[in-house]
Each structure stands twice: as C-alpha cells, then as structure tokens.
C-alpha positions as CSV (number, residue, x, y, z in Angstrom):
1,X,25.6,-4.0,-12.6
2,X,28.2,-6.1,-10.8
3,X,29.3,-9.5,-12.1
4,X,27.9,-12.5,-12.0
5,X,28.2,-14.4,-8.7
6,X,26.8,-17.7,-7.2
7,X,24.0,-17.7,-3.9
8,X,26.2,-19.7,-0.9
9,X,24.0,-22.9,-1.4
10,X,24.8,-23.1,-4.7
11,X,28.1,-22.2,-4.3
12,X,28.6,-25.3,-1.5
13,X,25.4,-27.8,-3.0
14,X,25.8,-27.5,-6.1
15,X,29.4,-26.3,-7.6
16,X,30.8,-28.2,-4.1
17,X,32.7,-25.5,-3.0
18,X,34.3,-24.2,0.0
19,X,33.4,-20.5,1.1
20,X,36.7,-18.6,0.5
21,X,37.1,-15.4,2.9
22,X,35.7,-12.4,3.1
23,X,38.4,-10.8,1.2
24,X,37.7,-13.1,-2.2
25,X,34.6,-11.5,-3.9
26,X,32.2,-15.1,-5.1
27,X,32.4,-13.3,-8.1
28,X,36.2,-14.5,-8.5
29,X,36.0,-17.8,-8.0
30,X,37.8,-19.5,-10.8
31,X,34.7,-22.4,-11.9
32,X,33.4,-23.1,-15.7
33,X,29.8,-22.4,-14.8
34,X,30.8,-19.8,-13.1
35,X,33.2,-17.9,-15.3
36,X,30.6,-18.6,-18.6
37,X,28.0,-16.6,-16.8
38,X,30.4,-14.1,-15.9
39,X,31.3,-13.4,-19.7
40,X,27.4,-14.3,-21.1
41,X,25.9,-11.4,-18.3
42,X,28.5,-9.1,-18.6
43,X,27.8,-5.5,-20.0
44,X,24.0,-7.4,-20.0
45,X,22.1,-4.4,-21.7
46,X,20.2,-5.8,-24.6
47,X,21.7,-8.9,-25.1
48,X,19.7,-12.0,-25.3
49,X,19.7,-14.9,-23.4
50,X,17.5,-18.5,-23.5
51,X,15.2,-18.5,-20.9
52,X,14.2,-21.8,-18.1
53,X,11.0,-22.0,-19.7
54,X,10.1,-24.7,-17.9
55,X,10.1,-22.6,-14.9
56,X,7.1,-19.8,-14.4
57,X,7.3,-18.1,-11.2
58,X,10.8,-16.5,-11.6
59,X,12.6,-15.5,-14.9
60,X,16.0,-17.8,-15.1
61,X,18.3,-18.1,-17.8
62,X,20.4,-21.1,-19.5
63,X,23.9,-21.0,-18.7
64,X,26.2,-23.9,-20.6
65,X,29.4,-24.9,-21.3
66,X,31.4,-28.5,-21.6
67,X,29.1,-31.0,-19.1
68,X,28.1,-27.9,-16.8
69,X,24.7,-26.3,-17.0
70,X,23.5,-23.4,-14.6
71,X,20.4,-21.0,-14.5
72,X,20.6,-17.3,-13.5
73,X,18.5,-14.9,-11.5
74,X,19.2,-11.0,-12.9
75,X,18.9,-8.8,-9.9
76,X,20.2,-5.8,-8.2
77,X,22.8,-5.3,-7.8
78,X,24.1,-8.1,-9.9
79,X,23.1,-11.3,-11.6
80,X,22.8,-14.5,-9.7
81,X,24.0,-17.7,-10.7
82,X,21.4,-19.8,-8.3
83,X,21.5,-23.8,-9.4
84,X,24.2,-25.8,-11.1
85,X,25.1,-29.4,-12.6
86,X,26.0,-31.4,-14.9
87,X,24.3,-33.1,-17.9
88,X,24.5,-37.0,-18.2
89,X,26.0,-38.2,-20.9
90,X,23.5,-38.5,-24.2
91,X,20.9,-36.2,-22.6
92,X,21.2,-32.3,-23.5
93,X,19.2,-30.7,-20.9
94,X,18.7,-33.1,-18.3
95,X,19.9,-31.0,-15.5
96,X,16.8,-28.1,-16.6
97,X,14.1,-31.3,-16.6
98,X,15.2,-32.0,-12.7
99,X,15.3,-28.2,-12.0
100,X,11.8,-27.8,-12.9
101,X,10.9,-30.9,-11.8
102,X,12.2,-29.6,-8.1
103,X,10.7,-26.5,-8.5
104,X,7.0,-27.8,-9.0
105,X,7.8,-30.4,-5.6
106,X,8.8,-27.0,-4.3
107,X,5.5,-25.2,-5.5
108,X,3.8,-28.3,-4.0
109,X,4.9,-27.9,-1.0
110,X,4.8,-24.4,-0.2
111,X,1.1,-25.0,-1.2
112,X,0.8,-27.1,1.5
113,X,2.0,-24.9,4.2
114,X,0.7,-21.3,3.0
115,X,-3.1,-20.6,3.5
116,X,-2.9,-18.3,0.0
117,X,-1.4,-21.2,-3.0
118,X,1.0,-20.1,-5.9
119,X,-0.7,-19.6,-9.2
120,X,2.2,-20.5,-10.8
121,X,3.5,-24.1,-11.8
122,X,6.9,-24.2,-10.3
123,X,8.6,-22.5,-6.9
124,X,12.2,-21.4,-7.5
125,X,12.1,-18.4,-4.4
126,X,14.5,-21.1,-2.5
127,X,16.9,-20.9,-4.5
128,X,17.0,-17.1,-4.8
129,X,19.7,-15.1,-2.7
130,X,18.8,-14.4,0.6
131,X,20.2,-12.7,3.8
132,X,22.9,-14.4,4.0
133,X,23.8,-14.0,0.4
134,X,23.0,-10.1,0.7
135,X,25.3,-9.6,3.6
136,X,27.8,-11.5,2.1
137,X,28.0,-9.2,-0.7
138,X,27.8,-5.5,1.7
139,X,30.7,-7.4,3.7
140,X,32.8,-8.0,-0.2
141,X,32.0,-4.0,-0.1
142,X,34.3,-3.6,2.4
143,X,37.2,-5.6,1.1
144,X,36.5,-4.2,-2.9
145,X,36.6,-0.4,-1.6
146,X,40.0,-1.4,0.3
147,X,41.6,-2.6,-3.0
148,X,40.7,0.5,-4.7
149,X,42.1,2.2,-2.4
150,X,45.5,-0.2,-2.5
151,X,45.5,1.3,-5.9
152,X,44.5,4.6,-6.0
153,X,46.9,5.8,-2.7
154,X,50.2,5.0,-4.2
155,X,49.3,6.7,-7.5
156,X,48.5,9.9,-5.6
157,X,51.7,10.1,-3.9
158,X,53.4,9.0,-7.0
159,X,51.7,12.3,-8.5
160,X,52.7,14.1,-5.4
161,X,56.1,13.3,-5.4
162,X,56.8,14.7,-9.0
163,X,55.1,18.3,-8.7
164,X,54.7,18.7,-4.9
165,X,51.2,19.3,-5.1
166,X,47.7,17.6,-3.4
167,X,46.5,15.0,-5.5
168,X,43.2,14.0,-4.5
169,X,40.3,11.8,-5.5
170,X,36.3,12.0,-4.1
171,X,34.2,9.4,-3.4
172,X,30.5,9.3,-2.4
173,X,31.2,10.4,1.5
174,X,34.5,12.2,1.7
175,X,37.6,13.0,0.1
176,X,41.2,12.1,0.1
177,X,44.2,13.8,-0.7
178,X,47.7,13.3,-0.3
179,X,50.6,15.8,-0.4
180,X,54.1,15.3,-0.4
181,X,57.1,17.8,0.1
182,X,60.8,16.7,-0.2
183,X,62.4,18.8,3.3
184,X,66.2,17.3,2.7
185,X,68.2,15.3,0.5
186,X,67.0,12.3,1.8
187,X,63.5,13.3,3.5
188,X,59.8,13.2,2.0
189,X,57.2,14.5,4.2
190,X,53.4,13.3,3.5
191,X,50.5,14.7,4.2
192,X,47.3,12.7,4.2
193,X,44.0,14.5,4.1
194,X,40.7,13.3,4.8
195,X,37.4,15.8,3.8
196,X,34.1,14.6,5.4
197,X,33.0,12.1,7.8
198,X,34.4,8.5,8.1
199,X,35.3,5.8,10.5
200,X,38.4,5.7,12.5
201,X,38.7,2.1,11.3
202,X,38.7,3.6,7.6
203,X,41.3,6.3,8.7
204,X,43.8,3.5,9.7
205,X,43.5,1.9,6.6
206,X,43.9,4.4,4.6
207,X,47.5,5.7,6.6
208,X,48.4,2.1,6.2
209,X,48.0,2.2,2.5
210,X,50.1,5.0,2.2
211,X,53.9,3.6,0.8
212,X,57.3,3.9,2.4
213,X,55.8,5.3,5.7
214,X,55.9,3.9,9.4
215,X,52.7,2.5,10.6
216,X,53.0,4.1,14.0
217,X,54.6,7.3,12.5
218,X,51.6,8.9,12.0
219,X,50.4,12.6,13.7
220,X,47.1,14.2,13.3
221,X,48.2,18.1,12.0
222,X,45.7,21.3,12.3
223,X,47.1,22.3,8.5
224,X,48.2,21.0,5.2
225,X,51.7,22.4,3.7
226,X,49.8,25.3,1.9
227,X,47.0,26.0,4.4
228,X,44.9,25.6,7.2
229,X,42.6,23.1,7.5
230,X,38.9,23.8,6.8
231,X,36.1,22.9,9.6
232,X,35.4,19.5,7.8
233,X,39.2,18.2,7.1
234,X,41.3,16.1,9.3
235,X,45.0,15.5,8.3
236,X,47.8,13.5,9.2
237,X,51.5,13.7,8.5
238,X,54.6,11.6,8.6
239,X,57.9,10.6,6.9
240,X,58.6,8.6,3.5
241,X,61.9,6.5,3.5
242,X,63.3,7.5,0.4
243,X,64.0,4.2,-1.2
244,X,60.2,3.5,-1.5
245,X,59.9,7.1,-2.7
246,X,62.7,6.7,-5.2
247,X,60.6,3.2,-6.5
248,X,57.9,5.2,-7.0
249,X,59.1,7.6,-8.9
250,X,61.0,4.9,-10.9
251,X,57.6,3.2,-11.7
C-alpha cells in the first residue's frame, strides 16, 4: 500500500494548500498532519490505530500531533487523509466533535434528497476520494514510473560500461536493456533495447534518460551488438561523450 496522501479538498479546505504539479506526488507534501499520518500508516499491517467513533458509516482514524488533528480513510491503493484542523486551545478533541457533528448535517441531508435514508447516524462519503482524487493519483503514476526510471537507466549503463554486457531490468509490460561497447579511445556506443509493447511517448523518455548521449542522436537498429533482434524487440543506438561516461564510471 502506497503512503498516506490527502483527497484535493482537503488538501485546499482544510490544510489551505495550493495543488503542486503533476510531477509532486500529494503524498510529498511537507505538512504536520500530513507527514504524522504518513509515519502512523506506514507498513500499516497489524498495527493499531484509535478509531472516529463518533462517526458510523465509514471507519476513520485519529491522526494528531502539536494543534493539528486529521482523520483517515484506509483504502486501495493507499490511505486517505480526508479532513483536517486544529484543536482550540483547552479543548482536546474539538475538531472530532465538529466532524461528526458535520457528518450527521451531512446524513441529514442526504436523507432529504435520496428516496432510500442512511441507517447510519453520520455521512462522511463527501469527504471520501473521488474522481478527481483517483485520476490525480493514475496521473502521479506517470511521473513516479519516470523517476524510477531516472534511476534505474544510469545504473544500467554504469553496469554496461564496466563489462560490456546488456544490463536489463523487467517491468510488468516490457523490458529494457541497455548495452554499451567502447569502439575507440574516446567513443562509447549504446544500445537501448526495448522488449514488448509501449508508447512512443514512453520510448522518448526513456532515450532521454539515457546519460551523456545527444537527444536527436538516436537511430532505430534491426540488431543489438551480439545479435539480431527478436520479433518483439525494438532497439536504438547512439553515441556516449566520454566525459559523462568517465563520471559514471567514477561514481
């Protein structure tokens, strides 16, 4: 399960925050709340936590630290930090007292507009992630995978470029390797190689990744160094300036 991350109302109504790109996962924002429900839900399995009990329909837990109180939602594929606030001063758990005391105005009114009424006391299902918060998190996908590969890529070449062999790593669609061969005293040639089916757009980033080579130096190949390339593969090649080949190796 993922970290713990705040729904987009409560990251703007309640903790008064600005939505940060794309590229900044919610579950990195840098907030007391925030980062005390990261470590209290993190590596969740049997641990204990205090339950809202105030609140029936949905299962949320306390979250506190200094002033700051929040409640959590534990869902696939990560826990939700969905309300937020402060306590007043000489009053412990105000801020769960005007929770529930929302939720059952919440309860109250989606009585009044549903033919079938909630059984339960209190209605939380507002405050709950919803599409926005769920494509939020596929578009985070995106920008996470890149940064693994940011990581990965340069530690295959590095790999390469001390035994001239393909390095490679899988992941759940296809397959990446990269090969690179020294051709002259001051000359690396690198091989990328994709197995299995992806999107151009993922094939650009990936060649961009790739260290100490020209962005528009790239040309698809019909083999790898050692081989032919099988009916699934697709390979590129270029040239590797040797300083950022010599860094490499250096690190």
């Amino acid at each position: 399960m993922d970290h713990t991350r705040p729904t987009l109302r409560c990251l703007k109504e309640d903790l008064r925050l600005p939505v940060p790109p794309v590229t900044t996962p919610l579950d990195e924002i840098d907030h007391p709340v925030l980062n005390k429900a990261q470590e209290q839900f993190a590596g969740d399995a049997g641990r204990q936590h205090e339950r809202i009990r105030a609140v029936d329909d949905q299962v949320l837990f306390k979250v506190k630290v200094q002033r700051w109180r929040g409640a959590v939602w534990r869902s696939e594929p990560c826990p939700w930090l969905v309300a937020a606030g402060t306590r007043e001063d000489g009053s412990a758990d105000d801020f769960y007292a005007a929770l529930a005391h929302d939720a059952k105005a919440s309860r109250s009114a989606y009585n009044a507009q549903h033919s079938r009424p909630l059984t339960t006391q209190t209605y939380v299902g507002n405050l709950l992630p919803d599409r926005d918060d769920h494509l939020r998190y596929r578009l985070e996908e995106g920008a996470r995978f890149v940064r693994r590969l940011e990581s990965v890529i340069p530690g295959l070449a590095r790999a390469s470029l001390i035994d001239g062999a393909e390095h490679t790593v899988a992941y759940d669609t296809f397959t990446l390797g990269v090969q690179i061969r020294a051709q002259e005293e001051h000359e690396a040639y690198v091989a990328v190689r994709i197995t299995g089916s992806v999107p151009g757009d993922l094939v650009r980033i990936v060649l961009d990744i790739v260290p100490g080579c020209e962005r528009g130096g790239w040309f698809p190949e019909s083999r790898l160094p050692d081989r032919d390339l099988l009916p699934a593969e697709q390979a590129w090649s270029n040239l590797m300036d040797p300083a950022t080949a010599g860094k490499l190796l250096a690190d």
